[in-house]
VEXLOLO-407171 format. One record per residue (C-alpha): x, y, z; residue in three letters; chain; residue number from 0. Coordinates in pm, 1 decimal, padded with zeros to 6 digits. Layout:
N
((X; Y; Z); 'ALA'; 'A'; NUM)
...
//
This chain:
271
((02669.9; 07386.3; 01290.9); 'UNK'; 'A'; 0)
((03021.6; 07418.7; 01438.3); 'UNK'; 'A'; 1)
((03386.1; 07468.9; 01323.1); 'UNK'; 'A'; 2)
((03403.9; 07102.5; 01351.8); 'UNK'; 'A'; 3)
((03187.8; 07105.8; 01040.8); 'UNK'; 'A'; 4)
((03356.8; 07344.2; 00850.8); 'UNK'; 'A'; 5)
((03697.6; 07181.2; 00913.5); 'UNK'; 'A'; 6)
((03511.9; 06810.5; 00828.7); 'UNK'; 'A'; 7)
((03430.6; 06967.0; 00472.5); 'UNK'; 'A'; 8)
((03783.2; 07110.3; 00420.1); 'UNK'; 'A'; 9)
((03893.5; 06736.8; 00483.3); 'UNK'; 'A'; 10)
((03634.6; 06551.1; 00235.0); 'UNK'; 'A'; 11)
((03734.1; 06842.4; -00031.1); 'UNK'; 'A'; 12)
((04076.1; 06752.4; 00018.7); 'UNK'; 'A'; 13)
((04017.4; 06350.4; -00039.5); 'UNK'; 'A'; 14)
((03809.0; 06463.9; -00341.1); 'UNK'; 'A'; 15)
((04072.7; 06671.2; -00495.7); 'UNK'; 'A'; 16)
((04333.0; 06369.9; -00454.1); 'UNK'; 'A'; 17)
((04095.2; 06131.3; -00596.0); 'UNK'; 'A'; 18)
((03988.9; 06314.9; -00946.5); 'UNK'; 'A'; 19)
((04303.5; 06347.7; -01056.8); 'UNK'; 'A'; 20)
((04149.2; 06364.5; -01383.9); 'UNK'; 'A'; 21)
((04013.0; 06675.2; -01322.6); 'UNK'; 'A'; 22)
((03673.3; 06543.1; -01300.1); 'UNK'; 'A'; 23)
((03438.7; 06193.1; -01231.3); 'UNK'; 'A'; 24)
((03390.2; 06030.7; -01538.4); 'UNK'; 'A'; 25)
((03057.3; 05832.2; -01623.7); 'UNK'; 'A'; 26)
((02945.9; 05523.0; -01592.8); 'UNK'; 'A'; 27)
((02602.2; 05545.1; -01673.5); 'UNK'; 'A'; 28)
((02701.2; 05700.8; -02039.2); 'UNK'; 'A'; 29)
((02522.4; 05460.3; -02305.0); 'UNK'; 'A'; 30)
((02854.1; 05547.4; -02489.1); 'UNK'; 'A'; 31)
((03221.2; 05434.7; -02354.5); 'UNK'; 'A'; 32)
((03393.6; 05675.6; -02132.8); 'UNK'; 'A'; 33)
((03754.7; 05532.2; -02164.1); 'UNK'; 'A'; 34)
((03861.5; 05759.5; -01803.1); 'UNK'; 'A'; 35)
((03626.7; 05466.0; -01627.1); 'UNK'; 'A'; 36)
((03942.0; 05217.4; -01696.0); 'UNK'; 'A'; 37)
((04191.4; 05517.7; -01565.2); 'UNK'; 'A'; 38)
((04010.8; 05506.6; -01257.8); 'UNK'; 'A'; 39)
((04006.7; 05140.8; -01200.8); 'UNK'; 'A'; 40)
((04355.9; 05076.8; -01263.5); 'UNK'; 'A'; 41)
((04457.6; 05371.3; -01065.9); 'UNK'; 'A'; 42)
((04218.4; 05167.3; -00781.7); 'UNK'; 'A'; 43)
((04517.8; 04877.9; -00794.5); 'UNK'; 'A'; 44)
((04719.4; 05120.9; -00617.9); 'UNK'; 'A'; 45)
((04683.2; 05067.3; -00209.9); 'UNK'; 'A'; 46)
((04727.3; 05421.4; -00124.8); 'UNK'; 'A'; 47)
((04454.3; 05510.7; -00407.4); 'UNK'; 'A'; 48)
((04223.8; 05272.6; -00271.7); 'UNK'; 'A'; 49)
((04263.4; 05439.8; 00083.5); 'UNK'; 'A'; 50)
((04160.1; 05737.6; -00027.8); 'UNK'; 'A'; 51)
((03836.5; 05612.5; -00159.7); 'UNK'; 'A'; 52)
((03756.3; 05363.2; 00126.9); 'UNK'; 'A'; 53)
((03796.8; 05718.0; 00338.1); 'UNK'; 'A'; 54)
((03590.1; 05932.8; 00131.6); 'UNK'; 'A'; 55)
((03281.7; 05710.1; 00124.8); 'UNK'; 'A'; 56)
((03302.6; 05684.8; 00555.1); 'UNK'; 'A'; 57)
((03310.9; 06030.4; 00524.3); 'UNK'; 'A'; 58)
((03015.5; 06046.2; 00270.0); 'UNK'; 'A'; 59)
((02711.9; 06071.6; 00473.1); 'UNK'; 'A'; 60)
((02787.5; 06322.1; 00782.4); 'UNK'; 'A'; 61)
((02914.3; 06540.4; 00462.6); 'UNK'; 'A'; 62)
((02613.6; 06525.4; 00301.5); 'UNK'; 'A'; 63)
((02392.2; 06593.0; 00593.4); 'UNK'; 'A'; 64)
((02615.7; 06893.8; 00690.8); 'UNK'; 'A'; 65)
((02542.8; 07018.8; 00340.3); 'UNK'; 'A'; 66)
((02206.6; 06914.9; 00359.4); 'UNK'; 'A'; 67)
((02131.1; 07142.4; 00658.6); 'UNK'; 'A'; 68)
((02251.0; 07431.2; 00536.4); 'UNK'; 'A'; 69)
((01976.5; 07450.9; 00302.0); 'UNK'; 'A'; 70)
((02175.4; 07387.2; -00012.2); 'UNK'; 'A'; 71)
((02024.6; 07186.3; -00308.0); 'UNK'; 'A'; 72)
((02305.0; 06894.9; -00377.9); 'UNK'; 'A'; 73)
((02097.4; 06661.5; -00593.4); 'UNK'; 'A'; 74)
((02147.6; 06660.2; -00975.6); 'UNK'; 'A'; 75)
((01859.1; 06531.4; -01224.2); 'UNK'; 'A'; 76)
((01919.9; 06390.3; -01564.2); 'UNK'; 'A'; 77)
((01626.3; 06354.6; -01793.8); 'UNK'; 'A'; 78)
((01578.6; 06019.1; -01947.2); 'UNK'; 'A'; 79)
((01533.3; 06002.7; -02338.9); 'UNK'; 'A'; 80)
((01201.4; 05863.7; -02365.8); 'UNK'; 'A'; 81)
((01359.0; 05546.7; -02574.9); 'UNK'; 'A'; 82)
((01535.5; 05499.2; -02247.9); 'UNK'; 'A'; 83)
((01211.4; 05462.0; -02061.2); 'UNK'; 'A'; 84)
((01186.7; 05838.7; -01961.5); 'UNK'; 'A'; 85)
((01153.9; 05991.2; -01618.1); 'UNK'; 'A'; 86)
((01475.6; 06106.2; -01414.5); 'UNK'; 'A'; 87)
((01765.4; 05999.7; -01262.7); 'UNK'; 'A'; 88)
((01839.9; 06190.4; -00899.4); 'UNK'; 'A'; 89)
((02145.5; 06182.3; -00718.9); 'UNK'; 'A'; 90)
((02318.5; 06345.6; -00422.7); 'UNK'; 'A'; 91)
((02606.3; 06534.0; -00612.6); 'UNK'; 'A'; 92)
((02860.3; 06362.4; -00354.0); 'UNK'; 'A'; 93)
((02770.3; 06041.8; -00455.1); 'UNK'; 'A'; 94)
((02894.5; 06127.5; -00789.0); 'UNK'; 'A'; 95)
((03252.6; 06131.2; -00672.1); 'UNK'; 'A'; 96)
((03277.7; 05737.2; -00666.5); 'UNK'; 'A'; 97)
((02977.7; 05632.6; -00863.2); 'UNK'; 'A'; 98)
((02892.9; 05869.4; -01152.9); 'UNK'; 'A'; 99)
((02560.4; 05732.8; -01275.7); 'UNK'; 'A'; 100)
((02476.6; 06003.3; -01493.4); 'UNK'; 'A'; 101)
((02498.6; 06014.3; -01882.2); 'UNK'; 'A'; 102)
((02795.5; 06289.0; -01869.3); 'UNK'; 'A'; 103)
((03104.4; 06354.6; -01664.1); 'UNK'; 'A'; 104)
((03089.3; 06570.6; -01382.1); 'UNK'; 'A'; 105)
((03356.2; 06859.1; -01318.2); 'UNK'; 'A'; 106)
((03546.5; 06845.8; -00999.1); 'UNK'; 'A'; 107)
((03491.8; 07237.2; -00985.2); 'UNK'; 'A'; 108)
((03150.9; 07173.3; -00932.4); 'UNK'; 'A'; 109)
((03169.3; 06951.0; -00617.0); 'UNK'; 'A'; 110)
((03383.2; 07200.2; -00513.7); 'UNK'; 'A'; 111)
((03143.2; 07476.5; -00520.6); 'UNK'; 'A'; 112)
((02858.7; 07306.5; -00349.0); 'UNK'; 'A'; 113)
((03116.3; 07259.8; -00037.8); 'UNK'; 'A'; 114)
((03267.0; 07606.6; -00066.5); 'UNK'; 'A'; 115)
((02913.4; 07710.9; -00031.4); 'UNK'; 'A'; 116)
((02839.9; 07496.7; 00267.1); 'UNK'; 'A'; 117)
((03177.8; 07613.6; 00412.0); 'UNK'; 'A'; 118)
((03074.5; 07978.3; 00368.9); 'UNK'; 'A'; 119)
((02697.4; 07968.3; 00506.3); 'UNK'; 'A'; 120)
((02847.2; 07781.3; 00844.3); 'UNK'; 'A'; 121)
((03141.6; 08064.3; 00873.0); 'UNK'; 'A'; 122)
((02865.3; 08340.1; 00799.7); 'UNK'; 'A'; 123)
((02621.7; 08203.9; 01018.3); 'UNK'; 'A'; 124)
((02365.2; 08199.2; 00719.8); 'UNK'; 'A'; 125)
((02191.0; 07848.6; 00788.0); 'UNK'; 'A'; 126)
((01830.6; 07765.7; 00691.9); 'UNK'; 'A'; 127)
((01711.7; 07402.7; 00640.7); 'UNK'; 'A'; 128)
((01570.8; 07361.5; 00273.4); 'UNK'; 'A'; 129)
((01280.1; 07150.7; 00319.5); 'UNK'; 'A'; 130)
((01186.6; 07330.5; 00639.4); 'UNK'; 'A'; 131)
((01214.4; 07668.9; 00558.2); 'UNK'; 'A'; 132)
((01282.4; 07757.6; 00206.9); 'UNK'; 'A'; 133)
((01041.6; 07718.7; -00014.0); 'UNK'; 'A'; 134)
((01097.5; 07535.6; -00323.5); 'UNK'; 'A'; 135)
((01032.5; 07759.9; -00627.5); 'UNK'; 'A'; 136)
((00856.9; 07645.3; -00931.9); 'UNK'; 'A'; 137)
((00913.6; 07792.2; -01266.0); 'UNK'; 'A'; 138)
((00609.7; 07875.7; -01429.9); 'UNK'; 'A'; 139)
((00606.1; 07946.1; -01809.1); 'UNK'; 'A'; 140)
((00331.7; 08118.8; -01936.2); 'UNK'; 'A'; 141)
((00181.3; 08377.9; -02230.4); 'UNK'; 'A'; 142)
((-00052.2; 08614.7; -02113.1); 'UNK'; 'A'; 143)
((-00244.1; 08704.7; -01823.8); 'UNK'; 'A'; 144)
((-00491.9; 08433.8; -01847.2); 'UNK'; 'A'; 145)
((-00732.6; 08296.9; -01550.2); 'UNK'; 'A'; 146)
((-00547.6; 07974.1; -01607.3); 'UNK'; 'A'; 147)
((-00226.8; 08164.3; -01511.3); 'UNK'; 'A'; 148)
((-00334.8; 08275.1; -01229.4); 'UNK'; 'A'; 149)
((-00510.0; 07977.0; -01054.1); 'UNK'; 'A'; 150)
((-00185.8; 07737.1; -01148.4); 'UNK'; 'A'; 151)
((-00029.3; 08008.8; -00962.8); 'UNK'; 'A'; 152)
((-00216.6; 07993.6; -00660.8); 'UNK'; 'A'; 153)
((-00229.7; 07640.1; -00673.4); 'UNK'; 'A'; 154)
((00099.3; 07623.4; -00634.5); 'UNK'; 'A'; 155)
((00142.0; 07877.3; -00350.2); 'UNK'; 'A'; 156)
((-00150.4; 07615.6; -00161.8); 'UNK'; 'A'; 157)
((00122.7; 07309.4; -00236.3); 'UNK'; 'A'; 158)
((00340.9; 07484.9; 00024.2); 'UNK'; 'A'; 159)
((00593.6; 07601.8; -00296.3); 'UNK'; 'A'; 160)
((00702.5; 07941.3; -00428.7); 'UNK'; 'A'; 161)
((00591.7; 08012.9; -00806.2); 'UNK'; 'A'; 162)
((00828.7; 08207.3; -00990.2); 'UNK'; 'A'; 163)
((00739.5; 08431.2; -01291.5); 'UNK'; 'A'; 164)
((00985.8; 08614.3; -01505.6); 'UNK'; 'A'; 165)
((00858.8; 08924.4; -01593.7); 'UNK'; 'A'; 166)
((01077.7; 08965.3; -01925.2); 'UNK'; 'A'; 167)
((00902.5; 08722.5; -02215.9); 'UNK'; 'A'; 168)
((01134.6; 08674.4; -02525.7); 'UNK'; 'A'; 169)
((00997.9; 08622.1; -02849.7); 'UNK'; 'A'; 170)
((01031.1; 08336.2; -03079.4); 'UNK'; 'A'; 171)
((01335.8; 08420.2; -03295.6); 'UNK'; 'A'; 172)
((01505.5; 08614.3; -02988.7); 'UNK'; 'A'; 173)
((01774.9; 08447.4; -02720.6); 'UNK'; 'A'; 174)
((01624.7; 08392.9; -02387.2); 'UNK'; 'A'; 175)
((01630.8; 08691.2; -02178.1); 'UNK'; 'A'; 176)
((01874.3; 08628.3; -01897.5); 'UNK'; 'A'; 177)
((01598.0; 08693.5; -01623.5); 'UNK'; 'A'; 178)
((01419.7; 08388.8; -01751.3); 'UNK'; 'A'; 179)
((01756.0; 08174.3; -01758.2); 'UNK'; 'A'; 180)
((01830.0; 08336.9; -01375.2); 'UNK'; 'A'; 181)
((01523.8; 08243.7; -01236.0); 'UNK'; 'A'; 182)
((01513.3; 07905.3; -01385.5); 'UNK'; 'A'; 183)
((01840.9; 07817.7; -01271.4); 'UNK'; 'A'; 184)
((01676.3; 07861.3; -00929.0); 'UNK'; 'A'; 185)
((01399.4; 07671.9; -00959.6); 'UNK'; 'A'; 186)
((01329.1; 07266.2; -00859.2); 'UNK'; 'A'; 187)
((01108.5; 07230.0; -01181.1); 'UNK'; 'A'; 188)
((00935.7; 07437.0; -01452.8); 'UNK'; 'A'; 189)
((00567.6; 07411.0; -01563.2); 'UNK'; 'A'; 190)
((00448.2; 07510.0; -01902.2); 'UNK'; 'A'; 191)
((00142.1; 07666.4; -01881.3); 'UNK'; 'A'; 192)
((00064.0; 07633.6; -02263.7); 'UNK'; 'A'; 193)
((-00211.1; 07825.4; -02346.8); 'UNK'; 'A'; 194)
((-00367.4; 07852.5; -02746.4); 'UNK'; 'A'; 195)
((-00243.9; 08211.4; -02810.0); 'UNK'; 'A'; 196)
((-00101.5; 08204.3; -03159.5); 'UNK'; 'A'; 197)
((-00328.3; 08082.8; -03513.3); 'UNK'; 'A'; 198)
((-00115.4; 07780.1; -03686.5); 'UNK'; 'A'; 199)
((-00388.3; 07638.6; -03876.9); 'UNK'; 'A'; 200)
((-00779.1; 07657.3; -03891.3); 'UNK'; 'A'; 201)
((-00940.7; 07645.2; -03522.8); 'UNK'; 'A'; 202)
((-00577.4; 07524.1; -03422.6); 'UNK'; 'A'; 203)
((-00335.2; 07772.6; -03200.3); 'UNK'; 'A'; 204)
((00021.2; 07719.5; -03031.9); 'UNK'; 'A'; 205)
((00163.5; 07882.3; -02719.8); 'UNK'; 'A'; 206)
((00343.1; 08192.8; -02813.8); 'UNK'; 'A'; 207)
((00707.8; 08199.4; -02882.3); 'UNK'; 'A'; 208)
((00828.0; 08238.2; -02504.7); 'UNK'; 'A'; 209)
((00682.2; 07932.6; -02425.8); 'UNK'; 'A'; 210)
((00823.9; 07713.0; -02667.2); 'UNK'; 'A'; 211)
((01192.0; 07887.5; -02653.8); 'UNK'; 'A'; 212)
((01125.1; 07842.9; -02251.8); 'UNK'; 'A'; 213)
((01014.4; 07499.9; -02289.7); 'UNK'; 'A'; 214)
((01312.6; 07344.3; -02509.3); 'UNK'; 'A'; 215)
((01557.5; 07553.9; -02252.8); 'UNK'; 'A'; 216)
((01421.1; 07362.8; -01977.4); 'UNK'; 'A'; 217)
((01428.6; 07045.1; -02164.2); 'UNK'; 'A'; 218)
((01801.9; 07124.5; -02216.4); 'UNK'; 'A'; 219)
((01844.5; 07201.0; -01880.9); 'UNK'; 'A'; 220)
((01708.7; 06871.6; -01794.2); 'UNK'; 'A'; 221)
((01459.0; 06999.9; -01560.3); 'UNK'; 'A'; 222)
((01164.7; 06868.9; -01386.5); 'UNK'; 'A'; 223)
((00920.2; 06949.5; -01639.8); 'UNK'; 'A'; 224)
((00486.8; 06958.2; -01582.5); 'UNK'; 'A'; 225)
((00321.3; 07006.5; -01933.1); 'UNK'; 'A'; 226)
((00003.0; 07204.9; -01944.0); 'UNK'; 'A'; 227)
((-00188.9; 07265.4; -02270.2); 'UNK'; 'A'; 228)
((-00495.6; 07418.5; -02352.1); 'UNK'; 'A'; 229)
((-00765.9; 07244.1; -02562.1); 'UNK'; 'A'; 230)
((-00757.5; 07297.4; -02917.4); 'UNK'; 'A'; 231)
((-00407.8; 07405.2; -02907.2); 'UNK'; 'A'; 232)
((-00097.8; 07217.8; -02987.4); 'UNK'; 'A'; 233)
((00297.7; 07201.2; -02881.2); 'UNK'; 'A'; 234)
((00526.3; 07212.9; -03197.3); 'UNK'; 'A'; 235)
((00576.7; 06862.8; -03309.4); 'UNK'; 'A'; 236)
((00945.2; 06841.7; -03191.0); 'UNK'; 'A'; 237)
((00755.8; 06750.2; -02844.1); 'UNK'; 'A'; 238)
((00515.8; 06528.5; -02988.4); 'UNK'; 'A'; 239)
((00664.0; 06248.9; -02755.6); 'UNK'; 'A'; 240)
((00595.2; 06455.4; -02447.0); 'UNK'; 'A'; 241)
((00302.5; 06333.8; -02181.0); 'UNK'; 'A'; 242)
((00079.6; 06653.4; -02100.8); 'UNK'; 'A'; 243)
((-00254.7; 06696.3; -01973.9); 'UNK'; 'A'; 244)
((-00523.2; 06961.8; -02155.4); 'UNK'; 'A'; 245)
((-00712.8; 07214.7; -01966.9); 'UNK'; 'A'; 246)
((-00968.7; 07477.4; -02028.1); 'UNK'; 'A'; 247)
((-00959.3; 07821.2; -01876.4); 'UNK'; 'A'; 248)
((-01223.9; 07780.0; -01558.2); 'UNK'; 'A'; 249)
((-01182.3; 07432.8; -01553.8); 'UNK'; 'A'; 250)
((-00768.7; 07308.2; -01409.3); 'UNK'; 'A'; 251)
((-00892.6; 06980.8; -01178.1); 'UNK'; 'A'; 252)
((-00724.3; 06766.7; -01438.0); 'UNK'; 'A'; 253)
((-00427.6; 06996.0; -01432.0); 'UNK'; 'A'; 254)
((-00373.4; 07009.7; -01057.5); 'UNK'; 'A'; 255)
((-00413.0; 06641.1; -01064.6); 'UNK'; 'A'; 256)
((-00101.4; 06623.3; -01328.7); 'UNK'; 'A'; 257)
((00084.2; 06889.1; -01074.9); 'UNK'; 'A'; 258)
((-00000.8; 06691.4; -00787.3); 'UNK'; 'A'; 259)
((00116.5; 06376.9; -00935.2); 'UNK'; 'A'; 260)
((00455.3; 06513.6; -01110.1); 'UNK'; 'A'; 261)
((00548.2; 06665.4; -00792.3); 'UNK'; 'A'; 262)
((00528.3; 06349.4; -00569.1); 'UNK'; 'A'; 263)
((00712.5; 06195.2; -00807.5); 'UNK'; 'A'; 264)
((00998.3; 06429.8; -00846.4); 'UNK'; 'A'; 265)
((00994.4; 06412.9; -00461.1); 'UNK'; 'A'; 266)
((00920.1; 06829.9; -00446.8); 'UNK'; 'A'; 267)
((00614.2; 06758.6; -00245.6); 'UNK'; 'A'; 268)
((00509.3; 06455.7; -00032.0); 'UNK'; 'A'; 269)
((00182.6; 06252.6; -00047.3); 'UNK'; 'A'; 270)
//
C-alpha cells in the first residue's frame, strides 16, 4: 500500500461527497417509497451529475480492494423479515453509493468513516488482510458455565474463528451492559447458546434473561444470527418464527452441523 492509495481514496471520497448532496444514499430496496430516489434521478439529467457517477463507479473496484486489504470489514447485512423470505442481504458498503439495496438509507458519514479508516491504517502503516490474518470473531451468548458452553466454544476456535464472550451478563429487566453491546459490535455474527436455565412452566425452562435481552439486540442489530436451544427448553414466543436446532449437554453434532451450515452461508467460513 502506497501514497498512491491514500491519495486514490481522498479522490473517490471527494466524488462521493459531490454526489450525496442529500446528505446521504437513499433506498431503493425500501418496501415503502423513499421520495429522495426521484431527487436523485432527476438530478442524473444533469451532464455534469452524470459524470460524476460514471467516474465513481470506474473508480469502484480498485477502492474497494484498497479497503479490502487493509483488513477493514466494508460489507453491511440486512436481515430479511421472514414474510420476505428471510435470510440476508450483503453488500460492499461502496456499492451503496449508487445502488442502495437495503431497506433504509445510508448516511454519507458512514462511507466516510470506512475510508478515513482505510486512509489512516495506510498512513500508519497498520495493514493486516482480514481473511488472512484476522480472525473473524463470533459472538457467543450464553448463561452459565455449561459443558455445552464450552465445546461451542472450542468448536469455534477449530473453524479457524475467534469466540468472543462478554464477561458482564445483564439481567432481564436491566439495559445491556455496554461490554456486551462493544463486543458485539465487533463481531461477524452472534450465536445463542440457549440453554434451559430458568422454570416457566412444569418440566419447561427458558434461557435466562441475558440471553433473550442479547438475542433481540442482535436481532435489532441485524446480525448473523445461529440459534442453539436446549431440549425441553423454549425461546419466548416473540421468536417463535425463528429456525434453531436443539441440543443436549454431551451431545452438540446436530449443533455444529447448524454452525457449520450458517457459517457457509453467511460466507464467514468456506466449504
Amino acid at each position: 500500500m502506497t501514497k498512491d492509495d491514500v491519495s486514490y481514496l481522498k479522490e473517490i471520497r471527494e466524488l462521493i461527497d459531490n454526489y450525496l448532496f442529500l446528505g446521504f444514499s437513499p433506498s431503493k430496496g425500501s418496501p415503502g417509497y423513499d421520495e429522495a430516489v426521484e431527487k436523485m434521478k432527476n438530478e442524473l439529467k444533469n451532464p455534469e451529475f452524470a459524470k460524476i457517477r460514471r467516474k465513481y463507479n470506474q473508480m469502484k473496484a480498485k477502492a474497494k480492494s484498497i479497503i479490502d486489504n487493509c483488513g477493514i470489514n466494508a460489507v453491511l447485512s440486512m436481515r430479511l423479515p421472514v414474510a420476505a423470505g428471510g435470510g440476508f442481504i450483503d453488500s460492499h458498503i461502496l456499492d451503496l453509493v449508487t445502488e442502495n439495496i437495503m431497506w433504509q438509507r445510508i448516511e454519507k458519514q458512514e462511507i466516510f468513516d470506512i475510508i478515513d479508516e482505510a486512509i489512516g491504517k495506510i498512513q500508519t502503516g497498520v495493514m493486516n488482510k482480514s481473511d488472512d490474518v484476522i480472525k473473524k470473531n463470533i459472538f457467543i451468548s450464553h448463561g452459565p458455565e455449561t459443558r455445552a458452553l464450552r465445546e461451542v466454544e472450542g468448536y469455534i476456535r477449530d473453524l479457524g474463528l475467534n469466540p468472543i464472550i462478554a464477561e458482564k451478563e445483564p439481567t432481564e429487566g436491566r439495559d445491556i451492559d455496554p461490554d456486551v453491546i462493544e463486543k458485539m459490535d465487533k463481531c461477524e455474527a452472534v450465536i445463542i447458546l440457549g440453554t434451559g436455565d430458568d422454570d416457566i412452566e412444569l418440566n419447561t425452562k427458558q434461557p435466562r434473561g441475558n440471553v433473550i435481552s442479547e438475542m433481540r439486540l442482535a436481532e435489532q442489530k441485524n446480525k448473523k444470527i445461529v440459534y442453539l436451544l436446549e431440549k425441553n427448553a423454549k425461546f419466548p414466543s416473540l421468536h417463535g418464527s425463528r429456525a434453531w436446532e436443539t441440543f443436549e449437554q454431551g451431545n452438540m453434532e446436530k449443533a455444529f452441523a447448524k454452525i457449520a451450515r450458517e457459517f457457509t452461508a453467511f460466507r464467514i467460513i468456506k466449504t
